[in-house]
LUMLOVEX-456489 format. One line per field, with one value per atom (N, C-alpha, C): residue number from 1; atom name; residue in three letters; x, y, z. Coordinates in steps of 0.1 Angstrom, whole numbers. Layout:
REM residues N
pos c(NUM_...)
site c(CA_...)
code c(ALA_...)
px c(X_...)
py c(Y_...)
pz c(Z_...)
***
This chain:
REM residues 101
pos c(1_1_1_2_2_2_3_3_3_4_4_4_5_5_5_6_6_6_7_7_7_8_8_8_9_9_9_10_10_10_11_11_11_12_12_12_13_13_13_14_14_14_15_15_15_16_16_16_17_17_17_18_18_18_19_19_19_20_20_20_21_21_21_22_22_22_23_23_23_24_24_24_25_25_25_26_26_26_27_27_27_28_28_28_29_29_29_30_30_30_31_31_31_32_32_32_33_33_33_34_34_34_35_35_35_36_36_36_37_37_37_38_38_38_39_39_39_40_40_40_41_41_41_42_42_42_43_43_43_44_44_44_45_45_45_46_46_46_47_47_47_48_48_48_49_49_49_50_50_50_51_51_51_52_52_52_53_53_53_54_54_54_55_55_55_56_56_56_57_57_57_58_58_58_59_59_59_60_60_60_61_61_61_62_62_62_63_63_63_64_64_64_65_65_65_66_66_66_67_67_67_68_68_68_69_69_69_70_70_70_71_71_71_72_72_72_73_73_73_74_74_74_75_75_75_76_76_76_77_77_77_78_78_78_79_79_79_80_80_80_81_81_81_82_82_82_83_83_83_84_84_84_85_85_85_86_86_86_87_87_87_88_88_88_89_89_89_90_90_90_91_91_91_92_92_92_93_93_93_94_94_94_95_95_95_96_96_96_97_97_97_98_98_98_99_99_99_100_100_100_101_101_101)
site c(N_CA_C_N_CA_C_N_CA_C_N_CA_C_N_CA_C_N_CA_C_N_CA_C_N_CA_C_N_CA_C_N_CA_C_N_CA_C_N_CA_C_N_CA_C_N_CA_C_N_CA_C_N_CA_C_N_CA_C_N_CA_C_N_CA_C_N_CA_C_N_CA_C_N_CA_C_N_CA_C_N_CA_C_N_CA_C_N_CA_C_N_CA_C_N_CA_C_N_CA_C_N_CA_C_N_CA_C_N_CA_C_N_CA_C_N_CA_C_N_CA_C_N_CA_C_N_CA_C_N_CA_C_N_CA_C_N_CA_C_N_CA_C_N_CA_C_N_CA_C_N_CA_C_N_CA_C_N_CA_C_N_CA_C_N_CA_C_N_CA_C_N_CA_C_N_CA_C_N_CA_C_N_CA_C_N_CA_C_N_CA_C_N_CA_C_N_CA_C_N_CA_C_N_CA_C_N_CA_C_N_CA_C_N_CA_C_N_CA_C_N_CA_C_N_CA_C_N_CA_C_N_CA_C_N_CA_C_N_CA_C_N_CA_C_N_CA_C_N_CA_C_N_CA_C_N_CA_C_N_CA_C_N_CA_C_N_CA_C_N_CA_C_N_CA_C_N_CA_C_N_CA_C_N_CA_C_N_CA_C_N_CA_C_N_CA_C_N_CA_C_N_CA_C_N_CA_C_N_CA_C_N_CA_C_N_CA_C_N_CA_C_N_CA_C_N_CA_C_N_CA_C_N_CA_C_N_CA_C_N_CA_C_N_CA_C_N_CA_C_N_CA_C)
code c(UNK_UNK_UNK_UNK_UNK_UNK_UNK_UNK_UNK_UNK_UNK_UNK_UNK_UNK_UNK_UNK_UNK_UNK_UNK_UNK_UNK_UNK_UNK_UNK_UNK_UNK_UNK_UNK_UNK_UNK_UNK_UNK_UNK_UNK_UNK_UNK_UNK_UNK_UNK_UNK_UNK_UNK_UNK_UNK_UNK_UNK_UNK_UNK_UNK_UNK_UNK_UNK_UNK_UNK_UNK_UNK_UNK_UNK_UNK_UNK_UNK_UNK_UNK_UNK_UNK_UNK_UNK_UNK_UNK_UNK_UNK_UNK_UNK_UNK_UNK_UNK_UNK_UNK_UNK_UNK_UNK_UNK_UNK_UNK_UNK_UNK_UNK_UNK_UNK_UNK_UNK_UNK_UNK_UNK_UNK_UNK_UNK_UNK_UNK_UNK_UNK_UNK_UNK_UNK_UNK_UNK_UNK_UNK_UNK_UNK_UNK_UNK_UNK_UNK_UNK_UNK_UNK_UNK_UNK_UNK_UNK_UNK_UNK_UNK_UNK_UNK_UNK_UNK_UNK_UNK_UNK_UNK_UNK_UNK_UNK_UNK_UNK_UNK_UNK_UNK_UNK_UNK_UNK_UNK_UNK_UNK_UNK_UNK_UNK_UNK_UNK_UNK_UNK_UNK_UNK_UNK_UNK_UNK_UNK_UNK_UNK_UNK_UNK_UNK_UNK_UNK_UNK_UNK_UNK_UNK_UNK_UNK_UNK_UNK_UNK_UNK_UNK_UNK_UNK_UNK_UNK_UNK_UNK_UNK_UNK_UNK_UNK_UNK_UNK_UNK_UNK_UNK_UNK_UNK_UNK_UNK_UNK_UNK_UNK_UNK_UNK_UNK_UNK_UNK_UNK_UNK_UNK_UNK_UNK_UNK_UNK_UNK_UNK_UNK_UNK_UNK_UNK_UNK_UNK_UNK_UNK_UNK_UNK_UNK_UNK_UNK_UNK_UNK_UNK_UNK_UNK_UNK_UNK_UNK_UNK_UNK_UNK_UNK_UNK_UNK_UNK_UNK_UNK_UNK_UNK_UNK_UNK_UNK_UNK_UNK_UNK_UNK_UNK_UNK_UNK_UNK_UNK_UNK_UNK_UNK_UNK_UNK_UNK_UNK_UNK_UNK_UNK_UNK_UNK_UNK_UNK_UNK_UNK_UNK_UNK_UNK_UNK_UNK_UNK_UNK_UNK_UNK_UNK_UNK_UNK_UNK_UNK_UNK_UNK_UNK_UNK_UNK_UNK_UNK_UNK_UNK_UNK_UNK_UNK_UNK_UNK_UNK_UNK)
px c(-243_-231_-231_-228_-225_-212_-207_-197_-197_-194_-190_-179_-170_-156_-147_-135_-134_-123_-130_-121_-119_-103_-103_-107_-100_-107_-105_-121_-127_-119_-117_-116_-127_-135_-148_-156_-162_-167_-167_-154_-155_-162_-155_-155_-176_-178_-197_-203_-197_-204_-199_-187_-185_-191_-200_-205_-222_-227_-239_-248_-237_-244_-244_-260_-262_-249_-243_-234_-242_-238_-243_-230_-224_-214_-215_-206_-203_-197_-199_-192_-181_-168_-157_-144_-132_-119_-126_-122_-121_-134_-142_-154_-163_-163_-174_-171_-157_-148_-154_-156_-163_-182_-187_-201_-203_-215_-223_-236_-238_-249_-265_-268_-284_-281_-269_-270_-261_-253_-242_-240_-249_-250_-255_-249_-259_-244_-245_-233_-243_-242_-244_-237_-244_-231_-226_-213_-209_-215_-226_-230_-246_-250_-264_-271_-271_-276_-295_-306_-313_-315_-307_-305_-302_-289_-283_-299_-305_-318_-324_-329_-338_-338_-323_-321_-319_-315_-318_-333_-342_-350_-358_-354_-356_-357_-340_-336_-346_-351_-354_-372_-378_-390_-393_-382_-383_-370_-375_-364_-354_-369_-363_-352_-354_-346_-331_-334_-319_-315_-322_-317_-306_-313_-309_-295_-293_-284_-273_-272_-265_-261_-268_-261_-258_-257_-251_-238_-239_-223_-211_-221_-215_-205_-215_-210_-197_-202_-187_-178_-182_-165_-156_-160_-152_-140_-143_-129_-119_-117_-112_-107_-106_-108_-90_-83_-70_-58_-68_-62_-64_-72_-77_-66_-66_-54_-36_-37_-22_-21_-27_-25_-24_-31_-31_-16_-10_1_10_11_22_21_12_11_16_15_21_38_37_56_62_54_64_65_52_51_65_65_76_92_95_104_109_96_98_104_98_104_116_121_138_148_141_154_156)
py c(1206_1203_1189_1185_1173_1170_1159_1150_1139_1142_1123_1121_1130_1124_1122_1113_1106_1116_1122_1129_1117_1113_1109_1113_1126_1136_1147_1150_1164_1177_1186_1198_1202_1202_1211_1208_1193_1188_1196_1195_1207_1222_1221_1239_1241_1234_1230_1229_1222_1219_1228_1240_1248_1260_1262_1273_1267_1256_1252_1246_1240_1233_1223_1217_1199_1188_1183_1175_1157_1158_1147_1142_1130_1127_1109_1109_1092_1088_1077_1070_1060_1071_1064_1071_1065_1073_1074_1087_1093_1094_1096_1109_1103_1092_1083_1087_1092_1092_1108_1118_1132_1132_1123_1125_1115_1116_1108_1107_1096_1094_1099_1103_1110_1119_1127_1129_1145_1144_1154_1155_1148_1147_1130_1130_1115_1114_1098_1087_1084_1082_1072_1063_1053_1043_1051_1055_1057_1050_1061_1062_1060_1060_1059_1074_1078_1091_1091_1081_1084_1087_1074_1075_1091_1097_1111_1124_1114_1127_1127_1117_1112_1121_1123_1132_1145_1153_1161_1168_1161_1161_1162_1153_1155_1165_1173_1190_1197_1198_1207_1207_1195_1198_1198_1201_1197_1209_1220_1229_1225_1224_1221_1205_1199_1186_1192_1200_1207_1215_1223_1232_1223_1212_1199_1195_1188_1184_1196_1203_1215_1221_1223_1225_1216_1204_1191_1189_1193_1196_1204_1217_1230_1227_1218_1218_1204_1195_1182_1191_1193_1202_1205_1217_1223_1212_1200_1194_1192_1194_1196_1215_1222_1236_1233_1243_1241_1244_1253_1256_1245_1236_1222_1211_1208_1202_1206_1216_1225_1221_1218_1215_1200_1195_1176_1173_1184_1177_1182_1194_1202_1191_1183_1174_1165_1158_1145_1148_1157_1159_1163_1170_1171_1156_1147_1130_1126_1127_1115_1124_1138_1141_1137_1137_1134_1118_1110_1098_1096_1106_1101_1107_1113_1118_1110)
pz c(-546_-552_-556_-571_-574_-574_-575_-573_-584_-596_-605_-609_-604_-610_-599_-603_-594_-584_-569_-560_-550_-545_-534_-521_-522_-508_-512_-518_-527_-515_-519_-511_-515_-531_-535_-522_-522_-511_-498_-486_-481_-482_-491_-496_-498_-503_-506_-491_-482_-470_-459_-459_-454_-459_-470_-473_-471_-468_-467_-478_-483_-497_-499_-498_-498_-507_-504_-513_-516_-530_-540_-543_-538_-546_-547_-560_-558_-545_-541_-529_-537_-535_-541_-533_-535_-523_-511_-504_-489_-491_-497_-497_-485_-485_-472_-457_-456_-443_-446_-448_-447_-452_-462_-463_-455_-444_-435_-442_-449_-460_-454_-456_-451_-438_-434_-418_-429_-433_-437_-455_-465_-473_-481_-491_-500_-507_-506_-511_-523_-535_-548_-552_-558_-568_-576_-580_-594_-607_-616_-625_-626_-608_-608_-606_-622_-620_-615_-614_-612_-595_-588_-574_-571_-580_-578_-577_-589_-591_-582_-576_-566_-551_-547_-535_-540_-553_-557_-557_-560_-558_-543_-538_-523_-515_-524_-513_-520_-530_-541_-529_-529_-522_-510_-500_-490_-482_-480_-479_-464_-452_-438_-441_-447_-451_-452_-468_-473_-457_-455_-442_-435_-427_-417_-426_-433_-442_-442_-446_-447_-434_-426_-411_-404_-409_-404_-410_-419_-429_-423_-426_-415_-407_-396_-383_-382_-395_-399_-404_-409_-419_-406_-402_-393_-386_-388_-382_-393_-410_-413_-415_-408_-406_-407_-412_-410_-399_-389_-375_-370_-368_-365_-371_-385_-389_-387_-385_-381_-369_-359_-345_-341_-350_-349_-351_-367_-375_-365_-357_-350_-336_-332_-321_-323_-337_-342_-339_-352_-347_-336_-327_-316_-307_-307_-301_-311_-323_-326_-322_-323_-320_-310_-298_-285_-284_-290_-290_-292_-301_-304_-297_-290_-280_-268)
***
């Protein structure tokens, strides 16, 4: 999955690394706070499409690489999982409720 336009915090993104699909995106907005550059996907400058080819390339020859990268994603995502986020926000509000009483 590529990435050049400008997402602050892609859902594609997710949605790519929950189904096990290497992510290529510019390093712009959120996207750094979910891609872990070489560990969970590849950060580029915006508009350096050779750097983009380059790791393209990389998955393309090197399957156990793509493999690694992709179940490293897998296994990041999962903390934006929405039972996961539903439980942080349902924690938050009952801490501040609790404060105002």
């Amino acid at each position: 999955m590529l990435s050049i336009f400008g997402e602050s915090f892609g859902i594609v993104i997710l949605e790519a690394m929950a189904s096990k699909t290497p992510v290529i995106a510019t390093d712009q907005g959120e996207v750094s706070e979910v891609i872990k550059h070489g560990e969970t996907g590849f950060l580029v400058k915006d508009g350096n499409e050779l750097e983009m080819a380059k790791y393209i390339l990389e998955l393309l020859e090197d399957r156990e690489y793509w493999r690694r990268i992709s179940d490293n994603a897998f296994y990041e995502v999962k903390k934006y999982d929405w039972k996961v986020i539903g439980s942080k926000i349902e924690e938050l509000y009952l801490t501040l409720i609790s404060r105002d009483m």
